[in-house]
N, C-alpha and C positions, 0 to 999 in steps of 0.2 A: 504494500500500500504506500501509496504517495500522497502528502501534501504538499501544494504550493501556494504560500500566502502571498496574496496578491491584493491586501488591503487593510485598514488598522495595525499597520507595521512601523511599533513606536508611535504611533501616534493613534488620534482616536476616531477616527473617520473613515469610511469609504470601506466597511468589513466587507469581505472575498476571499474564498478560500476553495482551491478548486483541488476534487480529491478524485485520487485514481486508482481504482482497487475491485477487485473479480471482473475484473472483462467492461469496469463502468466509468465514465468522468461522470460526476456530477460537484455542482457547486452548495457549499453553507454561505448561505448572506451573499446582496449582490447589491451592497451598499453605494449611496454618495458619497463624494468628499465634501467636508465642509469647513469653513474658518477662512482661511486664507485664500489669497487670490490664487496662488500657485497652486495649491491643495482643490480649489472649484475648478480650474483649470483640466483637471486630469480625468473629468468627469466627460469631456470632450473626448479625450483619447481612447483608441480601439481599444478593444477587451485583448487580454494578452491569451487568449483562447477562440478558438471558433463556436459563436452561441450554438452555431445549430449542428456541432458534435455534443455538445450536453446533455446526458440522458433525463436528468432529472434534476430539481435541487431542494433544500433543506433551508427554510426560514426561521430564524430563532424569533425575530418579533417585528413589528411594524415600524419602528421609528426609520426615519427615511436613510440614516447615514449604514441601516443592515437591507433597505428594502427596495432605496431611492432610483436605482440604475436597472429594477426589473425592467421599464417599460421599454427601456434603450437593447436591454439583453432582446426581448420581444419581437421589436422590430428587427433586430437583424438578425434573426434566426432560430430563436430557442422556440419551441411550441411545447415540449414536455411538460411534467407534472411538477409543481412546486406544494411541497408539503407542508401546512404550516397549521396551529390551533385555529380551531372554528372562530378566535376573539378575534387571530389576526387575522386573519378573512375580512372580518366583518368590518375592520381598521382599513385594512389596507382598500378595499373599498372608497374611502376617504381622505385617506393621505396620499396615495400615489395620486387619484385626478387632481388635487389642492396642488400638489407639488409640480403636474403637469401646466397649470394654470401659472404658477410661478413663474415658471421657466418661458412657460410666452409671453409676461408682462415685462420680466425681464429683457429677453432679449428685443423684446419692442423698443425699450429705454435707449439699449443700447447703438439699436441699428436706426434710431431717432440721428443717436451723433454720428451714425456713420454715415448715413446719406446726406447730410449737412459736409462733410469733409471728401464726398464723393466717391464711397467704399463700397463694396460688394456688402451686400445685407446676409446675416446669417442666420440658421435655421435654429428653432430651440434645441435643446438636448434634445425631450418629447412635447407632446402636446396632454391637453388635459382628455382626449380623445383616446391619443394613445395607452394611456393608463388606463380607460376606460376597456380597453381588446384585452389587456394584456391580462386583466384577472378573471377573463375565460379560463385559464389553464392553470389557477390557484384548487388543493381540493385539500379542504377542511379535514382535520382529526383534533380527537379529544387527548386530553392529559393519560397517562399509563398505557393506554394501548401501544403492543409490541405492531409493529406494521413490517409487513414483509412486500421489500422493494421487487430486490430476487428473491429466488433460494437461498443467495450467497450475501444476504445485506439485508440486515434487519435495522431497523431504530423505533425508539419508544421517544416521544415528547413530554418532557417533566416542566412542573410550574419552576420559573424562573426568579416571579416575587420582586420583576421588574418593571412591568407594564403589566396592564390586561394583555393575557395571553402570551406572553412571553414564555421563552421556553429555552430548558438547560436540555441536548441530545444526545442517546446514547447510541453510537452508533457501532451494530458488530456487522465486523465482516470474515466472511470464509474464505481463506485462500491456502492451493496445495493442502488440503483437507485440515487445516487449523486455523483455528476461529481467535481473531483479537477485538479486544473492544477503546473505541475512543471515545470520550467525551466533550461534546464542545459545550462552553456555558452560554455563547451569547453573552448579555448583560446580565451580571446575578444583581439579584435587588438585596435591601437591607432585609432585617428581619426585624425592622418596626416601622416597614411602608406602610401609611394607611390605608385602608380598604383589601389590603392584599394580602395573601396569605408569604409565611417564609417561604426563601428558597428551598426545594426540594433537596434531601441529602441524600449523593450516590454512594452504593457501597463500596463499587469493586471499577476499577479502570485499568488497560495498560497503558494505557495515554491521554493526557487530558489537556487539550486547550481552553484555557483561562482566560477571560481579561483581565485590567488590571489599572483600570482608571485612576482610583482612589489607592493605589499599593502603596502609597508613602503615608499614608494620612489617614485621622482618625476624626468620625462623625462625632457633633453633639449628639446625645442621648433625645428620646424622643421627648421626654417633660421638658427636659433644657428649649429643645424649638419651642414647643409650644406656648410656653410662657413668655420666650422672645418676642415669636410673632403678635401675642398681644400686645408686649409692653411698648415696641415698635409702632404700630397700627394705632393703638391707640394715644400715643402722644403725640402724633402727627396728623391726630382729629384735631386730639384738643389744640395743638396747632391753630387751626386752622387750613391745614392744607389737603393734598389728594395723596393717597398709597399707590403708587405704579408696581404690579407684580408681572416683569416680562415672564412669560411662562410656556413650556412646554406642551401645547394644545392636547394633548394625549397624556395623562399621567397625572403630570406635576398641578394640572389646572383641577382634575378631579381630587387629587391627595388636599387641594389646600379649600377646598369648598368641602370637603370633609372636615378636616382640620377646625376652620372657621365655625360648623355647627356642631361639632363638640366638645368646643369648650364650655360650652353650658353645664356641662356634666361637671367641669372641675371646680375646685377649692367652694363649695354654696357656701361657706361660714366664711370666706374671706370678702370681708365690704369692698375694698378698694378694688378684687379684681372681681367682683361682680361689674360694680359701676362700668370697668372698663368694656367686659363682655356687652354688656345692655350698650355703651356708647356703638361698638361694630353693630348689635343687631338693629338700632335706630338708623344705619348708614346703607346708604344704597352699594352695594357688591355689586357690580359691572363685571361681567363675562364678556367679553368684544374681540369673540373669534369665531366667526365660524364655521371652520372646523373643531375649535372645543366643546362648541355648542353640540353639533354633531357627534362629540367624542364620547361626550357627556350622556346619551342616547344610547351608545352602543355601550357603556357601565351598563346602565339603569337594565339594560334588556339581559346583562352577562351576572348578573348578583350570582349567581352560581359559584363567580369563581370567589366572591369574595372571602376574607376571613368570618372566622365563625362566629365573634363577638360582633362584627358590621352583620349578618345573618341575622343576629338576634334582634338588631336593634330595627331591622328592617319589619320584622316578624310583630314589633310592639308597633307599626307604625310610623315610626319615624326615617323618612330616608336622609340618609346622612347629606345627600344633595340636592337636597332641596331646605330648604330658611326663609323668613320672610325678610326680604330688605335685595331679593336676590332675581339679579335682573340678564338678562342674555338679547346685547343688542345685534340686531343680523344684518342690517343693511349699512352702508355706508353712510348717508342722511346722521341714521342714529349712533353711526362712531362718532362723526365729526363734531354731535350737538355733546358729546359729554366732556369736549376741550371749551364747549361757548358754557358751561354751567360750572358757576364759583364756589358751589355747595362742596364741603369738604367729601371725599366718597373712597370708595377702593374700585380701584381697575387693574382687574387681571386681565391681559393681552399678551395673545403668540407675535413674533414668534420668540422662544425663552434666550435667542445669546445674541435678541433686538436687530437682527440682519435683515429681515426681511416684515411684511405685515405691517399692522395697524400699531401696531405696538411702538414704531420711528413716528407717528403722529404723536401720540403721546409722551411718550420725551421730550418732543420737538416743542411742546408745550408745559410741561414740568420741571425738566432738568432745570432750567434756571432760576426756579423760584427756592428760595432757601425755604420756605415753609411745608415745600412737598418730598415725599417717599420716596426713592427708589429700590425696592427692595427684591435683591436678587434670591431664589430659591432652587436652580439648577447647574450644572457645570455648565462652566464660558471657556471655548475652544481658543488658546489662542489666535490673534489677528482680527477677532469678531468684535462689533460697538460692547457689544454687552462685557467682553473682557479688556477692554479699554477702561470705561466706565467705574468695573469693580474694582481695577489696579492704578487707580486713583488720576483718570485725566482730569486735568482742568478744563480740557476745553473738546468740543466731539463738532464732527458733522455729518449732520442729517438734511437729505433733499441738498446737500451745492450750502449749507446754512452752516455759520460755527454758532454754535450753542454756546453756553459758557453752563461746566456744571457746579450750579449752585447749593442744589438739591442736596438733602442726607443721601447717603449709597450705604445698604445694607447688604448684606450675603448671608442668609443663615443655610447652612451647607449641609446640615439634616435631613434638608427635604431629598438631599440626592435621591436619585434611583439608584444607586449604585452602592454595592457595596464596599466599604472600606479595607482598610487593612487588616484589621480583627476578623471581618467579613471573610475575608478572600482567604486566612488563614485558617479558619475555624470550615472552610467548606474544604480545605487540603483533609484537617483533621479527621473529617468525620467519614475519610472514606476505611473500612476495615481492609480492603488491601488496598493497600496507596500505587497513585500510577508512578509507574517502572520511569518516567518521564514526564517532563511538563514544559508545552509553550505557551509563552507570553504575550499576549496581544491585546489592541484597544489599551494601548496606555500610552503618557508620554516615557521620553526616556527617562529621566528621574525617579517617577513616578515605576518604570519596570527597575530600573539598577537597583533600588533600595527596597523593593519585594524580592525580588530576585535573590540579594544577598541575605533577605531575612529565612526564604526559605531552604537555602543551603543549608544555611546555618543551624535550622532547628528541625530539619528532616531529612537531610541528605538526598534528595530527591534529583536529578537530571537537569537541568533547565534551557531552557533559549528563549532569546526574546529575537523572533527572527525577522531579519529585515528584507525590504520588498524586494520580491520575484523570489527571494528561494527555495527550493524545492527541500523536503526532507524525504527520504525512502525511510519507513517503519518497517524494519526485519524481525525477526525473532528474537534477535538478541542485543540489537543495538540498533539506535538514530543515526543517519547517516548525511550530511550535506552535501547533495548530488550535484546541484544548479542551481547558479543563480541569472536571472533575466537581466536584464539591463537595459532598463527601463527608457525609450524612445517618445522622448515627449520632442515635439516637433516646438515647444515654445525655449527659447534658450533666453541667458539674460540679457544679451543685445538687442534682443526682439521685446524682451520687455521693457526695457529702456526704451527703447523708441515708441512704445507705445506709451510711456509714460511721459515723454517728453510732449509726444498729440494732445492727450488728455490736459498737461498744463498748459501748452498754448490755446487749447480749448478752454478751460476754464478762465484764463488770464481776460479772454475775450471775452468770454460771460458775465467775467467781474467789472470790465471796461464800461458794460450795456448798463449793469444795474448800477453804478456808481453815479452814471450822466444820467439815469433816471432817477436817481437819489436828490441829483445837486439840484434838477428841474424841481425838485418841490418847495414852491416859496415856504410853505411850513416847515422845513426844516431846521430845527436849533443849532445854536454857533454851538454846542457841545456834542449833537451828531457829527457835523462838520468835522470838528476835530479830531472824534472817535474815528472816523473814517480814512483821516488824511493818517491820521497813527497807525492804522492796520495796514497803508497802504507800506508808509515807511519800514513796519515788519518786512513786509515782504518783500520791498526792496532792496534791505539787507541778507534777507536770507536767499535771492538770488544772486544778489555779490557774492556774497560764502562761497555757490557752486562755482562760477568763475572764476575766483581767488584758488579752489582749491584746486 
C-alpha cells in the first residue's frame, strides 16, 4: 500500500491524500487551499493524478479546505463513489454550491480589473452549478457500519466530535493474502464541543494519520469559555457597542447559539451573572449567513447525532437553538440594515478567518469604533484579515478601505473544533495496540515539530510529518520514502511580482480618482484635508524605500 500526500503538508489547508493499494487509487479528502495568496493559488493547479483513474474516494467531513476541490475533481473526470456520513451529504449539499457561488463573485471582481487593463478574462475554479452535478455521485452511510469497497478494502466511519458528521476512518486492506489496517482522523474534535458527542476511540491500528493543528497548545476548559464569553459580551452591551463573532457557518455558528442559550442553566444564585445573562437575552442575536442559516436546519433535522445530555434537553423541550432575542437575517437588504441600526446587539457572520462574506461589511463598520467587539472563536490561517486582526494590526483593509482597528479583539480559543495537545495525545493513548507508525498532517510546522517530539518522547512511536508530493510505501515491516513530486506551479515569484507591481499601479490610480473626488467636496474639513495629504506622504515615503533599496 501507498500513500501520497498531496495536501495539508505542514500546513493546514487543501487535505489530499491519494492511496494505492489491492488493485485501487482512490483518494481521503479533496480539499481547498486557503489563507494565502500563494496557498489559493494552487487550487488553480492540475491534480497531481488523473480524476478519472480514481476508483472511489473517502470524505472525513464537509468543511471546504477537506471537500472544496470535489467539484473541480468532477468536472474533469472523476464520476465514482465518494463515501461520506449521511450529515455530510446533507452539508455538503450547501457548502460546495455556496463555495461555487464564491468562486464566481470572485472571479467576477477580478476579471472587472482585468478587462479595464485589457487581459484575457478567466474562468472560476467551478461554478455554483457545478457543485450542484457533482453530489450526484456523493452516497451517504451511517456511523459503525463496516462497508465493503472490495473484497480486499473495507472501512467503517467513526464520529469525529468535529463537525456534524464528521468522521475519524478505519480503513483495512488485503494484500498478498494479509490484511493491514490505517487510520485516518480527518479533524478530531475536542471532547467538550457542544452539541457533539467525543471523538470516537480506536482500539487497534498499524498506521494512523493524525492531524495536528492544535499539537503545541493547550484549550481553555469549557467553564473557562463560557464564562468569558459572557463577561466579554456583556461588557461590551453595557458599552454600549455591537459583539462581531466572525464565525465558521457550519459548526462554530451552531456550538455558540448553543452556548449563548445555556447559560441560563449556570450559576441561578449568582446576581451579577444573572443580570449579565438576562442583559444577552434582552439583545437581538443576528445570525447573517446564509448558509449558517441553512447549516443551522440540517443540526435541527440531524439531533440524532447529538450528545446525550443536548438529547435530553431537547426531549424537555427546549432546543438549545432556538432563544428569544434570536434573529436569522437572509437577504442582503437585511445585512446591510443591521450596520444602519445603533442598538447595541450581537452578530455572528461567516465567513470565520473574515476572507470572504458579509462578515468584511461588518468590520468595515465596527473595527473602528472602540466601543464594539470583535470576538474571534475559530482558528485564523495564517495571511487571512481574521489573523491579521487577532495578531494585533493596527490598521486592515477591507473593499480598497484602510480601516483603523479600534475595536476590543478577543480570541477565546475553546470554541476550536479541534482538538488540542492533550487531545491529540490522549486519542494516541487510548489505542490498546498503538500504530506501528504515525503521520502528521493538517498542522503548521511548529505546531507538528513540538507534537512530534512530544510523542517520541512518551511513546516511542515512528513518526513523519510528511511534506508535499511524497509518497510512502506501507510494507510489512517498515515505512519506506519512495517519491517525492515536485511540485509544478506555473506561478513563480517574478510573475508575482509583476503582478503585484499591476495591482499597485492599479490601485495608485484608484487612489488618484477618489482623492480628486474627495478635494471636489466643498464640505470637506481642513483636518480631512490634512489626514489625506499625510496618508498621501506615507506612501510616498514608502515608495522611496522601494527605490532606495
Amino acid at each position: 500500500m501507498k500513500i501520497t500526500f498531496l495536501g495539508a503538508t505542514r500546513t493546514v489547508t487543501g487535505s489530499n491524500y491519494l492511496v494505492e493499494a489491492a488493485g485501487k487509487k482512490f483518494l481521503v479528502d479533496c480539499g481547498m487551499w486557503q489563507g494565502k495568496e500563494e496557498l489559493e493559488m494552487q487550487n488553480m493547479e492540475n491534480f497531481e493524478y488523473n480524476p478519472s483513474d480514481i476508483d472511489f474516494m473517502l470524505l472525513t467531513h464537509a468543511h471546504i479546505d477537506h471537500s472544496g476541490r470535489i467539484p473541480k475533481l468532477y468536472n474533469e473526470g472523476f464520476r465514482n463513489k465518494i463515501y461520506a456520513h449521511k450529515a455530510t451529504c446533507d452539508l455538503c449539499t450547501l457548502m460546495l454550491p455556496d463555495s461555487g457561488h464564491i468562486q464566481e463573485m470572485e472571479i467576477e471582481w477580478k476579471n472587472r480589473k482585468r478587462k479595464r487593463k485589457g487581459e484575457k478574462e478567466l474562468p472560476p475554479l467551478y461554478t455554483a452549478e457545478d457543485a450542484a452535478r457533482c453530489l450526484e455521485i456523493f452516497e451517504p452511510v451511517q456511523y459503525d457500519e463496516i462497508i465493503e469497497i472490495t473484497p480486499d478494502i473495507h472501512v467503517r466511519f467513526n464520529d469525529a466530535g468535529h463537525m456534524l458528521g464528521s468522521s475519524i476512518i478505519e480503513l483495512w486492506v488485503k494484500e498478498d493474502g494479509k490484511e493491514k489496517k490505517t487510520v485516518f482522523t480527518g479533524d478530531l474534535g475536542n471532547n467538550d464541543i457542544p452539541l457533539l458527542n467525543s471523538p470516537t476511540m480506536i482500539e487497534d491500528t498499524d498506521y494512523l494519520v493524525m492531524e495536528s493543528t492544535y499539537g503545541s497548545r493547550l484549550h481553555l476548559r469549557n467553564d473557562e469559555k463560557a464564562s468569558m464569553f459572557l463577561d466579554i459580551v456583556s461588557e461590551t452591551l453595557d458599552n454600549g457597542g455591537t459583539v462581531v463573532i466572525p464565525s465558521f457557518a457550519v459548526g462554530r455558528t451552531q456550538e455558540i447559539l448553543y452556548e449563548i442559550n445555556k447559560l441560563k442553566e449556570e450559576h441561578k444564585e449568582d446576581e451579577e451573572f444573572q443580570r449579565k445573562y438576562k442583559k444577552i437575552m434582552k439583545t437581538n442575536v443576528f445570525v447573517d449567513s446564509p448558509l449558517a442559516i441553512s447549516a443551522t436546519e440540517v443540526f435541527r433535522e440531524n439531533t440524532n447525532l447529538f450528545d446525550d445530555e443536548v438529547k435530553a434537553q431537547i426531549v424537555r423541550g427546549d432546543n438549545p437553538l432556538e432563544f428569544p432575542g434570536l434573529q436569522f437575517t437572509r437577504t442582503a437588504d437585511e445585512s446591510k440594515a443591521l450596520n444602519e441600526d445603533n442598538r447595541p446587539s450581537i452578530i455572528i457572520s461567516a465567513s470565520g478567518m473574515c476572507e470572504v462574506g458579509r462578515i468584511k461589511h461588518h468590520l468595515k463598520h465596527n473595527l473602528w469604533n472602540p466601543k464594539s467587539t470583535i470576538l474571534f472563536v475559530g482558528y485564523q490561517a495564517p495571511g487571512t484579515l481574521g489573523y491579521n486582526i487577532v495578531n494585533g494590526a493596527k490598521k486592515v483593509k477591507i473593499f480598497g478601505e484602510e480601516i483603523a482597528v479600534n475595536a476590543r479583539i478577543e480570541y477565546i480559543e475553546g470554541y476550536s473544533g479541534h482538538a488540542d495537545q492533550e487531545g491529540l495525545m490522549n486519542f494516541i493513548y487510548s489505542f490498546i495496540k498503538k500504530p506501528d507508525h504515525i503521520f502528521l498532517v493538517h498542522g503548521e510546522p511548529e505546531a507538528q515539530d513540538v507534537l512530534r517530539e512530544k510523542i517520541e518522547k512518551e511513546t516511542n512511536i515512528k513518526i513523519d510529518a510528511p511534506e508535499f508530493g511524497e509518497t510512502y510505501e506501507l510494507s510489512e515491516d517498515k515505512v519506506i520514502l519512495t517519491n517525492k513530486l515536485e511540485r509544478k506551479i506555473t506561478r513563480t515569484i517574478r510573475t508575482e511580482m509583476e503582478e503585484r507591481l499591476a495591482r499597485v499601479k492599479q490601485e495608485i490610480q484608484d487612489m488618484e480618482q477618489y482623492v480628486r473626488e474627495d478635494m471636489a467636496n466643498k464640505n470637506l474639513r481642513d483636518e480631512d484635508i490634512f489626514r489625506i495629504n499625510e496618508k498621501i506622504k506615507d506612501l510616498e515615503k514608502q515608495i522611496l524605500n522601494v527605490i532606495e533599496g
